[in-house]
Structure formats: structure tokens, C-alpha cells
PDB file of N, CA, C, O and CB in Angstrom:
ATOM      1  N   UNK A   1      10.571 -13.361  -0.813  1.00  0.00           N
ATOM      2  CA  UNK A   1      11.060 -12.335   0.086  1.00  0.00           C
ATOM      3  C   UNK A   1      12.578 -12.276  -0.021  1.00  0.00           C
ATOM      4  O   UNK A   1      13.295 -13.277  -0.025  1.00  0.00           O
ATOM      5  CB  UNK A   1      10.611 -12.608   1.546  1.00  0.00           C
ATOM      6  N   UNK A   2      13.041 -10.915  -0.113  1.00  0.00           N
ATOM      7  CA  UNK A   2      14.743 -10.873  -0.071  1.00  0.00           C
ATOM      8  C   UNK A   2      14.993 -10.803   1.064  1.00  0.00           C
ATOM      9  O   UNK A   2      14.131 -10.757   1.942  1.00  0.00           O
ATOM     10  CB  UNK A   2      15.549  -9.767  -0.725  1.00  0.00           C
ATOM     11  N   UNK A   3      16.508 -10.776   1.305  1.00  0.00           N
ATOM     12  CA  UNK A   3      17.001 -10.357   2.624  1.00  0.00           C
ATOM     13  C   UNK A   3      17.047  -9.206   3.095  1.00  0.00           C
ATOM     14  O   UNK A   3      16.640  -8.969   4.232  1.00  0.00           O
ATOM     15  CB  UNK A   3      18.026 -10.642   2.800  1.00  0.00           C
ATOM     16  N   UNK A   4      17.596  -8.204   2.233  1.00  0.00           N
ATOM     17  CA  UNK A   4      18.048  -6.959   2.325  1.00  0.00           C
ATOM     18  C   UNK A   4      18.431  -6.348   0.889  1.00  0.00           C
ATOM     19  O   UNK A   4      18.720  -7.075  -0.061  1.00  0.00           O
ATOM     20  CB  UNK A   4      19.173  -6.980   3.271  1.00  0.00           C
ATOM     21  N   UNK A   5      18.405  -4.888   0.814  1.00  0.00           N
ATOM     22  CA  UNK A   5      18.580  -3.943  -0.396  1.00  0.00           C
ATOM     23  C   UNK A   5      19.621  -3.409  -0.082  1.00  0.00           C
ATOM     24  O   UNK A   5      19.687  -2.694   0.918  1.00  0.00           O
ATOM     25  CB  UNK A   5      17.569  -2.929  -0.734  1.00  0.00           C
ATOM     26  N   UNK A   6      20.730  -3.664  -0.931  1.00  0.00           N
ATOM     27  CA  UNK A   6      21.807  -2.702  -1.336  1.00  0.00           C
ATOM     28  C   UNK A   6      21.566  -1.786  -2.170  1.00  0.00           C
ATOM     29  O   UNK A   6      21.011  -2.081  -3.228  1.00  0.00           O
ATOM     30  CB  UNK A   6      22.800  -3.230  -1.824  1.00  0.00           C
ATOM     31  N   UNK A   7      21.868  -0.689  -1.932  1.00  0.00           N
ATOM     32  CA  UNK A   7      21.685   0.515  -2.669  1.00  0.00           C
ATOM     33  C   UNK A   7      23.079   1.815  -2.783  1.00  0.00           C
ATOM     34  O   UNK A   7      23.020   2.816  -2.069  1.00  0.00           O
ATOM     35  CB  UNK A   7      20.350   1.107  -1.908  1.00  0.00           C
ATOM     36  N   UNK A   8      24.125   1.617  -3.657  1.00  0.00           N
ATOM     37  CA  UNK A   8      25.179   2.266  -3.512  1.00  0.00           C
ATOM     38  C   UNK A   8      25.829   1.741  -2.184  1.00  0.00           C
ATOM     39  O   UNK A   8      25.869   2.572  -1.276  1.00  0.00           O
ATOM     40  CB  UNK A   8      24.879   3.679  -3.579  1.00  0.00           C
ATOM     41  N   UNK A   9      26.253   0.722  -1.970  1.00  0.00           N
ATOM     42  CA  UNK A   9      26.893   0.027  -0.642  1.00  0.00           C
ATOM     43  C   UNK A   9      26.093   0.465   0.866  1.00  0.00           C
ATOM     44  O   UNK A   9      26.592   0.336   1.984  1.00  0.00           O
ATOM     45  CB  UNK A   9      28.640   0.577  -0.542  1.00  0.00           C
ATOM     46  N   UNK A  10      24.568   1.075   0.514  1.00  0.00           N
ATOM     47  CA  UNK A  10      23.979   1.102   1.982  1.00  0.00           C
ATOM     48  C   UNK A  10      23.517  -0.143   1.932  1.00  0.00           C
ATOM     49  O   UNK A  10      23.554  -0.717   0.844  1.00  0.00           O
ATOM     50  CB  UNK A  10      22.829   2.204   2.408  1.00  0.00           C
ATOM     51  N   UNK A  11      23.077  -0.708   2.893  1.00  0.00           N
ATOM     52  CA  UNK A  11      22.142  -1.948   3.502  1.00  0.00           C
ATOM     53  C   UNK A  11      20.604  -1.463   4.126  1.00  0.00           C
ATOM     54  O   UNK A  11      20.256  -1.180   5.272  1.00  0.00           O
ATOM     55  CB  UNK A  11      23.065  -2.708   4.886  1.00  0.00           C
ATOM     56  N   UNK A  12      20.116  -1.490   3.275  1.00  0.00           N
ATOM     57  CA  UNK A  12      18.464  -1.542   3.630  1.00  0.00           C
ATOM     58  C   UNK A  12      17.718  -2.696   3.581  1.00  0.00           C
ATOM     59  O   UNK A  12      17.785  -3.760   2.966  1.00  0.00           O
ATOM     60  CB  UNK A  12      17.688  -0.745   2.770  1.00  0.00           C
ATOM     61  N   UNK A  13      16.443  -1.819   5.009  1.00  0.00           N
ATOM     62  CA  UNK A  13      15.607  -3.296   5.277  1.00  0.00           C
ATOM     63  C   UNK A  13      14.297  -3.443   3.734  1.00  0.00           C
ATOM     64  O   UNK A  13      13.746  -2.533   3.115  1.00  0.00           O
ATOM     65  CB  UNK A  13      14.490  -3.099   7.318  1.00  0.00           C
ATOM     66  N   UNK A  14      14.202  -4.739   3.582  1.00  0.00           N
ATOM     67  CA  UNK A  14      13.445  -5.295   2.369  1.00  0.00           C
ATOM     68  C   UNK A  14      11.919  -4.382   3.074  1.00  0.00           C
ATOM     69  O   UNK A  14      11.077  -4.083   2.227  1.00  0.00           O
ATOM     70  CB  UNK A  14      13.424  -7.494   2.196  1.00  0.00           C
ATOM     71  N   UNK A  15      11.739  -4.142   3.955  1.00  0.00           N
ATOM     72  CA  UNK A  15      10.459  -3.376   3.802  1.00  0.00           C
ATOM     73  C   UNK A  15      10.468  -1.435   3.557  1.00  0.00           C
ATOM     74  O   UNK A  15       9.569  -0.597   3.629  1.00  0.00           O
ATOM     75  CB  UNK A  15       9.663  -3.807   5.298  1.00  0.00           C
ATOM     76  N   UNK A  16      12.051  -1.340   3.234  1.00  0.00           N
ATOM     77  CA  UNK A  16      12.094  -0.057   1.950  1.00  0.00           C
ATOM     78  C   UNK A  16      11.497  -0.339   0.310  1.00  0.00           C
ATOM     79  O   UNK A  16      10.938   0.466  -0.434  1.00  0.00           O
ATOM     80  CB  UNK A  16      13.878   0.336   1.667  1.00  0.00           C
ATOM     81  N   UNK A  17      11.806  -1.638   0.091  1.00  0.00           N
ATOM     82  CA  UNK A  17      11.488  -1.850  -1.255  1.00  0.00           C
ATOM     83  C   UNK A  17       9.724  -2.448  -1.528  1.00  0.00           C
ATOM     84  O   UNK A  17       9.127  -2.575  -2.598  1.00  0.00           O
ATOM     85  CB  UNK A  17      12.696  -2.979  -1.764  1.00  0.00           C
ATOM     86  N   UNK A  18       9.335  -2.675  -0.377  1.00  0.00           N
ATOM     87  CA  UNK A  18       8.257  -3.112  -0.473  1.00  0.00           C
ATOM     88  C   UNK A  18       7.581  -2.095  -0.557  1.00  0.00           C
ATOM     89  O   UNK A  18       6.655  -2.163  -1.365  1.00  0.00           O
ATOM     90  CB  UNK A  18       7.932  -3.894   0.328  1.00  0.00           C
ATOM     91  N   UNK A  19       7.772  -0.636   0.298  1.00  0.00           N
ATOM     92  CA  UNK A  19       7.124   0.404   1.175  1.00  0.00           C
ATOM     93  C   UNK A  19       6.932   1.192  -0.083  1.00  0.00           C
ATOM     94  O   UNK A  19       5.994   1.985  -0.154  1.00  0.00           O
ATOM     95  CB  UNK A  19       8.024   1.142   2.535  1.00  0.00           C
ATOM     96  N   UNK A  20       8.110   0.952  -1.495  1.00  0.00           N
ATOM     97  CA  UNK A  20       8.206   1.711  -2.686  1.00  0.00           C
ATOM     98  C   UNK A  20       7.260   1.390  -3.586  1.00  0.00           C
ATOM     99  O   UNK A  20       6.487   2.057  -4.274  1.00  0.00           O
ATOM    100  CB  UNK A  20       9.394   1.608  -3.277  1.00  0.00           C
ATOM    101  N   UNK A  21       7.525  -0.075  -3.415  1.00  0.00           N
ATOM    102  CA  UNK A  21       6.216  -0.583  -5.009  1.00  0.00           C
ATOM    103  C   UNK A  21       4.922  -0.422  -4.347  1.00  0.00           C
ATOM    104  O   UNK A  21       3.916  -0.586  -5.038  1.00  0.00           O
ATOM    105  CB  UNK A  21       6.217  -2.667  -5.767  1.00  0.00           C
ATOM    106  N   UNK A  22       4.778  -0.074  -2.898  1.00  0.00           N
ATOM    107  CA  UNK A  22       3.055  -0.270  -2.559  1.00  0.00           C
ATOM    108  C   UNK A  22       3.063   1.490  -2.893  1.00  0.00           C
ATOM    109  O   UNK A  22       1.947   1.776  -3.324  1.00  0.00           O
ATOM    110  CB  UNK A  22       2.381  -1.000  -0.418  1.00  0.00           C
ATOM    111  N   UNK A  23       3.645   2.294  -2.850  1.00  0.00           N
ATOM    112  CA  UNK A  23       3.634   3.461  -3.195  1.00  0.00           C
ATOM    113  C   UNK A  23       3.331   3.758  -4.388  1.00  0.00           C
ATOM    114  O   UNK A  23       2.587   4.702  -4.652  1.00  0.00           O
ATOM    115  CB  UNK A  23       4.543   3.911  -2.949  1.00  0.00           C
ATOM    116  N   UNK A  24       3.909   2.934  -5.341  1.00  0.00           N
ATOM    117  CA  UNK A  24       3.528   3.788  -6.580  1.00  0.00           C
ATOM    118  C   UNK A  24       2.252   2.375  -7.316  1.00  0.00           C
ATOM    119  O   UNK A  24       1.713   2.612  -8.397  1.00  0.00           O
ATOM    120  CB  UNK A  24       5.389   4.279  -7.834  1.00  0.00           C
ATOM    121  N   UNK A  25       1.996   1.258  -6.692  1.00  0.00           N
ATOM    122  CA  UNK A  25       0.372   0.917  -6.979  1.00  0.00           C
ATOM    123  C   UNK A  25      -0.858   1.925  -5.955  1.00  0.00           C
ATOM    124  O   UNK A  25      -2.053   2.092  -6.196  1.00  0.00           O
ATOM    125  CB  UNK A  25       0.149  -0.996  -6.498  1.00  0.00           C
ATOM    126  N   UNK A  26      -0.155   2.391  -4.956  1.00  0.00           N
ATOM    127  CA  UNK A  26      -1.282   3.243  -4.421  1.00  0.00           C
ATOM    128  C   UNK A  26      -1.234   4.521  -5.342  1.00  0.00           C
ATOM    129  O   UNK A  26      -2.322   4.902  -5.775  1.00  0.00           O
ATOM    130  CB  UNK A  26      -1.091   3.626  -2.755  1.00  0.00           C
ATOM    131  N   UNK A  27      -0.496   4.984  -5.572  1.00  0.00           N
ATOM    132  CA  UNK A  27      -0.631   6.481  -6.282  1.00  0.00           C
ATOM    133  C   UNK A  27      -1.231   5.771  -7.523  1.00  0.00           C
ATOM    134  O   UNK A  27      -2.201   6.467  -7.822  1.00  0.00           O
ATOM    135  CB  UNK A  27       0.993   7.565  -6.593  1.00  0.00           C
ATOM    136  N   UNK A  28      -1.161   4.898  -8.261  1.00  0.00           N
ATOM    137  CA  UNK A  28      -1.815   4.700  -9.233  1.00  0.00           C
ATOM    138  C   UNK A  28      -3.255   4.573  -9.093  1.00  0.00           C
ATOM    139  O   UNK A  28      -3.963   5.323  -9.766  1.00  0.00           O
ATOM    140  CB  UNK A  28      -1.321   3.788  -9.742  1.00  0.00           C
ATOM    141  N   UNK A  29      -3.786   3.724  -8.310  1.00  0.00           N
ATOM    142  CA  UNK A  29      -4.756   2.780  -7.866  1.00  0.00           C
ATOM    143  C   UNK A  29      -5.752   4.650  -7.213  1.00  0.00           C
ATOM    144  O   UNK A  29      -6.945   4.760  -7.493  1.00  0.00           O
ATOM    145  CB  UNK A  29      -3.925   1.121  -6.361  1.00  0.00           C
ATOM    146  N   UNK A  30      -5.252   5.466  -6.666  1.00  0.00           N
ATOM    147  CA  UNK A  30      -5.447   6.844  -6.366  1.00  0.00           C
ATOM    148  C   UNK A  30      -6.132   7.201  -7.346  1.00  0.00           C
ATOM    149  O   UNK A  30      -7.363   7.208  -7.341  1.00  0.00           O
ATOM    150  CB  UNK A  30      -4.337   7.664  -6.175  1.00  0.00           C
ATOM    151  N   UNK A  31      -4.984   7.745  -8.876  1.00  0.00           N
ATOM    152  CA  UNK A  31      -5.569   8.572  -9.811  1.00  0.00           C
ATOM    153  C   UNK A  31      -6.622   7.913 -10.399  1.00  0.00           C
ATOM    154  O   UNK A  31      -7.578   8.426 -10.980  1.00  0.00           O
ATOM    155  CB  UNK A  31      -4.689   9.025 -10.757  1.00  0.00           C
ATOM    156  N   UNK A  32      -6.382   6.685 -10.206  1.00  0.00           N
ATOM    157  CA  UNK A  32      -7.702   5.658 -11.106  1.00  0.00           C
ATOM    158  C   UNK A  32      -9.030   5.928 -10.422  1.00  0.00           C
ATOM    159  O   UNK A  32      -9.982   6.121 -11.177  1.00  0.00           O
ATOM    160  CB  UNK A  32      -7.466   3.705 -10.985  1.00  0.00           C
ATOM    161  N   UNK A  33      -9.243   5.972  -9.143  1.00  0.00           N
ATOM    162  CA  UNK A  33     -10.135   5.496  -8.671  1.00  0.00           C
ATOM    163  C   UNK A  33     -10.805   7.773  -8.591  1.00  0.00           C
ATOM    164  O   UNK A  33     -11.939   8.249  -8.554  1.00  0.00           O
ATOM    165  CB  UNK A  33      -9.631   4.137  -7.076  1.00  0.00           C
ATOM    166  N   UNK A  34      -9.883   8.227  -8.595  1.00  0.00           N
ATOM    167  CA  UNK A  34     -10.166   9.747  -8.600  1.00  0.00           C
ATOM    168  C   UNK A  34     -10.650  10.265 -10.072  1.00  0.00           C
ATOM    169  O   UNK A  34     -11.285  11.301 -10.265  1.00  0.00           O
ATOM    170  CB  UNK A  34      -8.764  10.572  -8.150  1.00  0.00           C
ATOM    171  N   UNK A  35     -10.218   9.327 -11.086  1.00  0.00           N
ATOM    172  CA  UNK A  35     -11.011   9.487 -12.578  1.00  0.00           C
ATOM    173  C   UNK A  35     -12.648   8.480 -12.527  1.00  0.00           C
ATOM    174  O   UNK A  35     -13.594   8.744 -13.269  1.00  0.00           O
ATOM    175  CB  UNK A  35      -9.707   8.676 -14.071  1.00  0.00           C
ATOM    176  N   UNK A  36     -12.653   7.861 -11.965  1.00  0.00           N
ATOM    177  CA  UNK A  36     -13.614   7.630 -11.717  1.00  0.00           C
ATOM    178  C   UNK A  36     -15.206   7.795 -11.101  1.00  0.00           C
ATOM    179  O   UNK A  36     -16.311   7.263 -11.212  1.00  0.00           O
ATOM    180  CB  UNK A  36     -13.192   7.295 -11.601  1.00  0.00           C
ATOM    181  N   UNK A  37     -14.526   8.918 -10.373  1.00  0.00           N
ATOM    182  CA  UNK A  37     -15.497   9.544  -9.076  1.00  0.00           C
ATOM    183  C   UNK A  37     -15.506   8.974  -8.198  1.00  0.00           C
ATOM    184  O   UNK A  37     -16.446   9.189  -7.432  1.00  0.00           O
ATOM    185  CB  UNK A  37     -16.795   9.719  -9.139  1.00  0.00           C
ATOM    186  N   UNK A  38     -14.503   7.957  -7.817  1.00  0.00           N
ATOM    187  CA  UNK A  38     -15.074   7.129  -6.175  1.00  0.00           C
ATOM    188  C   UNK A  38     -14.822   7.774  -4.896  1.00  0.00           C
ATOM    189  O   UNK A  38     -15.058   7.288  -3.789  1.00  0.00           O
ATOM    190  CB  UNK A  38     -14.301   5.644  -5.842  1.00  0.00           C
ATOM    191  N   UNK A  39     -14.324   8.907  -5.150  1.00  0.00           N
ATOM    192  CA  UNK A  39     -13.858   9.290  -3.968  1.00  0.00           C
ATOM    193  C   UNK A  39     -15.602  10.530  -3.037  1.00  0.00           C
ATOM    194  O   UNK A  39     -15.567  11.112  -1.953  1.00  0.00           O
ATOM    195  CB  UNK A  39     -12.005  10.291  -4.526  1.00  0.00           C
ATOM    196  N   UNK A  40     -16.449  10.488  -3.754  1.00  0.00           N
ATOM    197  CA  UNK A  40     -17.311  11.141  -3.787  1.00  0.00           C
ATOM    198  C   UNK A  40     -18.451  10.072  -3.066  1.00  0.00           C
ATOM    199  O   UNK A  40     -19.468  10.546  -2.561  1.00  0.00           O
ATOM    200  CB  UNK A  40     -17.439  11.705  -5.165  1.00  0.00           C
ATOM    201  N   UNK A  41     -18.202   8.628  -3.060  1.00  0.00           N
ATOM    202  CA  UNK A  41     -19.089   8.027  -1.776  1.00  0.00           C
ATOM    203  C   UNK A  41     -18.390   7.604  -1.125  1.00  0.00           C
ATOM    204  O   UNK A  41     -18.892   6.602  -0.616  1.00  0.00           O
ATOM    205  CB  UNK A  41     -20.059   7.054  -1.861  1.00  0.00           C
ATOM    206  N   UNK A  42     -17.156   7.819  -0.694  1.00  0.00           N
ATOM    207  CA  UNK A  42     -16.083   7.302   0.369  1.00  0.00           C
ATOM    208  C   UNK A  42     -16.320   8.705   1.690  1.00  0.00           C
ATOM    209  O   UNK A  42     -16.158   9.925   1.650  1.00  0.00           O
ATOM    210  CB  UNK A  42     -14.078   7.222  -0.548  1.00  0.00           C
ATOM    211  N   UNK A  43     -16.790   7.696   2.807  1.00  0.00           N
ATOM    212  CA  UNK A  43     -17.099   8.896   3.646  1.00  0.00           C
ATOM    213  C   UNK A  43     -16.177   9.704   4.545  1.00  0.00           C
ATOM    214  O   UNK A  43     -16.587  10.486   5.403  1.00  0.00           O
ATOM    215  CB  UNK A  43     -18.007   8.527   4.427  1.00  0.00           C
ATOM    216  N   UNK A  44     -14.375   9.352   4.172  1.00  0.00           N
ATOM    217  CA  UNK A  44     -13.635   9.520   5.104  1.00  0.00           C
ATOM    218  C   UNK A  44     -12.329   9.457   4.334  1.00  0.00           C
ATOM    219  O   UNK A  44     -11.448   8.668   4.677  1.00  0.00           O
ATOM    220  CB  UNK A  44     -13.879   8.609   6.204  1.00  0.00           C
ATOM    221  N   UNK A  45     -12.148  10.500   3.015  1.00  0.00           N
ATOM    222  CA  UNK A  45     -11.309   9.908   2.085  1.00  0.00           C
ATOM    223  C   UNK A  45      -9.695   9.444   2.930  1.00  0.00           C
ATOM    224  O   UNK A  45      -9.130   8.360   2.784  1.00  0.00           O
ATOM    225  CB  UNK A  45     -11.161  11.111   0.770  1.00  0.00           C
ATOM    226  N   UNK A  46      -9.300  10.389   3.645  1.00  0.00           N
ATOM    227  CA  UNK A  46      -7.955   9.969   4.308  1.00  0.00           C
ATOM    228  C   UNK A  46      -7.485   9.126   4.784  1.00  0.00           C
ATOM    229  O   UNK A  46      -6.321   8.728   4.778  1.00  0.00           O
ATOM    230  CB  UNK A  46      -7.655  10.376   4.972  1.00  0.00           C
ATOM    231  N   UNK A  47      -8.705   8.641   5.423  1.00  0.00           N
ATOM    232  CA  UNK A  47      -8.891   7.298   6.435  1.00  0.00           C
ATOM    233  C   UNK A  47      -8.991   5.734   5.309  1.00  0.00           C
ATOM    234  O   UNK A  47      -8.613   4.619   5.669  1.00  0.00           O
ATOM    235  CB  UNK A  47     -10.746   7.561   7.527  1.00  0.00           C
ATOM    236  N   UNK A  48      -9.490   6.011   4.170  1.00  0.00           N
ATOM    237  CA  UNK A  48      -9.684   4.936   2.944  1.00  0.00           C
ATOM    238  C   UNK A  48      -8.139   5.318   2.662  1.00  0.00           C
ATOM    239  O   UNK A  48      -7.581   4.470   3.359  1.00  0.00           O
ATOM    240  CB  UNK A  48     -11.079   5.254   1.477  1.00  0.00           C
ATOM    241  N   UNK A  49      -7.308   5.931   2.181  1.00  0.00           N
ATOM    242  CA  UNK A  49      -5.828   6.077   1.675  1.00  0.00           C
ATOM    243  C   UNK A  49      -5.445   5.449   2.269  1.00  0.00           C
ATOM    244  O   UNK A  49      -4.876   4.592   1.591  1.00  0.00           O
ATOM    245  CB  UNK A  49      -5.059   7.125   1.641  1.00  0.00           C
ATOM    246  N   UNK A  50      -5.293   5.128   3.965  1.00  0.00           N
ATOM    247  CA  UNK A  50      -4.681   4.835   4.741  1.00  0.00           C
ATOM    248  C   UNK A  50      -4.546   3.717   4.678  1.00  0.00           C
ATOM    249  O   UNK A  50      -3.442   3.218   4.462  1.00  0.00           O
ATOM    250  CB  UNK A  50      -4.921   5.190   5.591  1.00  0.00           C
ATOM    251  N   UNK A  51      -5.841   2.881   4.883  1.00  0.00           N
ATOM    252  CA  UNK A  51      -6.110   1.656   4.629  1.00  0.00           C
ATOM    253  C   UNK A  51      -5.973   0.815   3.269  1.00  0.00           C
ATOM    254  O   UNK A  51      -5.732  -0.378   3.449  1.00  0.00           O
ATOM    255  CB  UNK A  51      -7.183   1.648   4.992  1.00  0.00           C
ATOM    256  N   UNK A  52      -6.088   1.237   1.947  1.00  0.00           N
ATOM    257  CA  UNK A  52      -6.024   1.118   1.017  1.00  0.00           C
ATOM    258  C   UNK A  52      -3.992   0.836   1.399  1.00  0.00           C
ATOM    259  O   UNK A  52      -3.496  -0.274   1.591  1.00  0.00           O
ATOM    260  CB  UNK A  52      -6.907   2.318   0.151  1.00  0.00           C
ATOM    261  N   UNK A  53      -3.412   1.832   1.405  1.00  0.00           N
ATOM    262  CA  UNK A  53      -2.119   1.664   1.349  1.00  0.00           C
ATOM    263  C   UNK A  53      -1.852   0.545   2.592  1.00  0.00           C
ATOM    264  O   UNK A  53      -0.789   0.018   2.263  1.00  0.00           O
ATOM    265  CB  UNK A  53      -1.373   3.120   1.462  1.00  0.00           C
ATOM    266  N   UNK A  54      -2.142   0.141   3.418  1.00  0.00           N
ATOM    267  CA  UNK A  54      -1.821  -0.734   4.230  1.00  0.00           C
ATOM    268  C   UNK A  54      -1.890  -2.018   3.711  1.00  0.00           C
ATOM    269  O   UNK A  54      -1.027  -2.881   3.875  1.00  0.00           O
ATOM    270  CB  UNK A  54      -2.473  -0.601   5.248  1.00  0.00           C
ATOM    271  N   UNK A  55      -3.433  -2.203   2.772  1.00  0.00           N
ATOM    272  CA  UNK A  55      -3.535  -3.488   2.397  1.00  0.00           C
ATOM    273  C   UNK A  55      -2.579  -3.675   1.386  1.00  0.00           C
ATOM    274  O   UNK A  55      -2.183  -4.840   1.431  1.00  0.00           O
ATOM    275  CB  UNK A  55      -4.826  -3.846   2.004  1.00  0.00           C
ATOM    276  N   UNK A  56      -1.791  -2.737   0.085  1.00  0.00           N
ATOM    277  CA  UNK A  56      -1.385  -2.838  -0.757  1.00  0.00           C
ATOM    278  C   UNK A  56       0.040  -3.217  -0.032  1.00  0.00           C
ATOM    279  O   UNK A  56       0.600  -4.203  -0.512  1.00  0.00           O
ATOM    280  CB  UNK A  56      -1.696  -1.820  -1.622  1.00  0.00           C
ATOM    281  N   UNK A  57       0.655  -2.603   0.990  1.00  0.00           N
ATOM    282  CA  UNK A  57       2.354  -3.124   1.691  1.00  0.00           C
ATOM    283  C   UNK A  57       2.115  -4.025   2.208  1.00  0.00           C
ATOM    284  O   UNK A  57       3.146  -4.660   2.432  1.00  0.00           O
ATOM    285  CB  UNK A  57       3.237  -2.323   2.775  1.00  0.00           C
ATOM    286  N   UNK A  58       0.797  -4.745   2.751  1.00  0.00           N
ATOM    287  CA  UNK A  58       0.727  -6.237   3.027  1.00  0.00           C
ATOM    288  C   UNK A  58       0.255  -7.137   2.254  1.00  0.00           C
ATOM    289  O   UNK A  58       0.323  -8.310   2.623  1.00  0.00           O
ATOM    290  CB  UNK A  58       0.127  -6.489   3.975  1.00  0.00           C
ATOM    291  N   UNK A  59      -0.225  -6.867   1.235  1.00  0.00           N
ATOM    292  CA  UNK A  59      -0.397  -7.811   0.410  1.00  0.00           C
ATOM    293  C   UNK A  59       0.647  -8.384  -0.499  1.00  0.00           C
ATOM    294  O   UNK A  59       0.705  -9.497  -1.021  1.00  0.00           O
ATOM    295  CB  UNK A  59      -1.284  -7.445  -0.199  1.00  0.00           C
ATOM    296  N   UNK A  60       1.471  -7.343  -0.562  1.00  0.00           N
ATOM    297  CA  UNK A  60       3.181  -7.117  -1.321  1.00  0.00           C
ATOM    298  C   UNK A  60       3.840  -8.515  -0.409  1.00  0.00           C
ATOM    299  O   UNK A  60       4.179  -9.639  -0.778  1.00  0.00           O
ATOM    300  CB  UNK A  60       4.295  -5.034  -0.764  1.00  0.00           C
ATOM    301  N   UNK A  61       3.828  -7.723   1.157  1.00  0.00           N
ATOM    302  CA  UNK A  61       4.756  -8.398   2.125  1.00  0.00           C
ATOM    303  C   UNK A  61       4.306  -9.836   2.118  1.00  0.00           C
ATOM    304  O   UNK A  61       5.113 -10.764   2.183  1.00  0.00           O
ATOM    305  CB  UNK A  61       4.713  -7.753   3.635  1.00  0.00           C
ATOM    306  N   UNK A  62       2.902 -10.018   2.033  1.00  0.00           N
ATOM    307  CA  UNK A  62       2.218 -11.621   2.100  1.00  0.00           C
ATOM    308  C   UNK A  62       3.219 -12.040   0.957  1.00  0.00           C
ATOM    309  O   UNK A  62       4.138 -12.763   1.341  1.00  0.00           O
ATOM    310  CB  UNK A  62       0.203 -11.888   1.654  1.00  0.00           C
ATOM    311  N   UNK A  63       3.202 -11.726  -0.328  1.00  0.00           N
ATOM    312  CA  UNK A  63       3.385 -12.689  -1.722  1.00  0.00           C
ATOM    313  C   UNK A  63       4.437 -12.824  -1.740  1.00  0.00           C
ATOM    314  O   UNK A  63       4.959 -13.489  -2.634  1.00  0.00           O
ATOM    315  CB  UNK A  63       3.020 -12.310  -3.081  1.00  0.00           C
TER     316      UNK A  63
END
């Protein structure tokens, strides 16, 4: 875990950088699972994004 993100002399909190990489394994982890067809027995696709992206910024934040 870092402390904080400098970015051009701002000070950001480390859960900007976390909030980024769970972003682009969810958009990935998305198109994958949308080439696949899974989204076709998921009974609540928005509600699975949601969750899906939650576990991916805490699983980040856990490691």
C-alpha cells in the first residue's frame, strides 16, 4: 500500500490509483465475459457490474 499519489504536484488519496487499475481489470474482465455470452444467465446485469467492480477495488485494496 502507498501513501499517497502525486500527480503534477496534486496530492491524491491511494484509493484514486486503486479505483483506476480496478477500472480497467473490470472493463476488461466486462468485454471478456460479454464475448463469451455470460451476460445472458446473469439475472441482473447492473447489479453483477456493481459487485464484480467492488470485489476487483477490494481485492486490489486487500493485496
Amino acid at each position: 500500500m502507498f501513501a499517497e499519489l502525486d500527480v503534477a504536484g496534486i496530492f491524491m488519496a491511494p484509493i484514486v490509483g486503486y479505483g483506476i487499475a480496478a477500472l480497467a481489470l473490470f472493463l476488461a474482465l466486462r468485454g471478456l465475459l460479454g464475448a463469451l455470452g455470460f451476460w445472458r444467465v446473469v439475472w441482473h446485469p447492473a447489479l453483477f457490474e456493481a459487485a464484480l467492480f467492488s470485489i476487483l477495488l477490494s481485492g486490489l485494496v486487500l493485496l
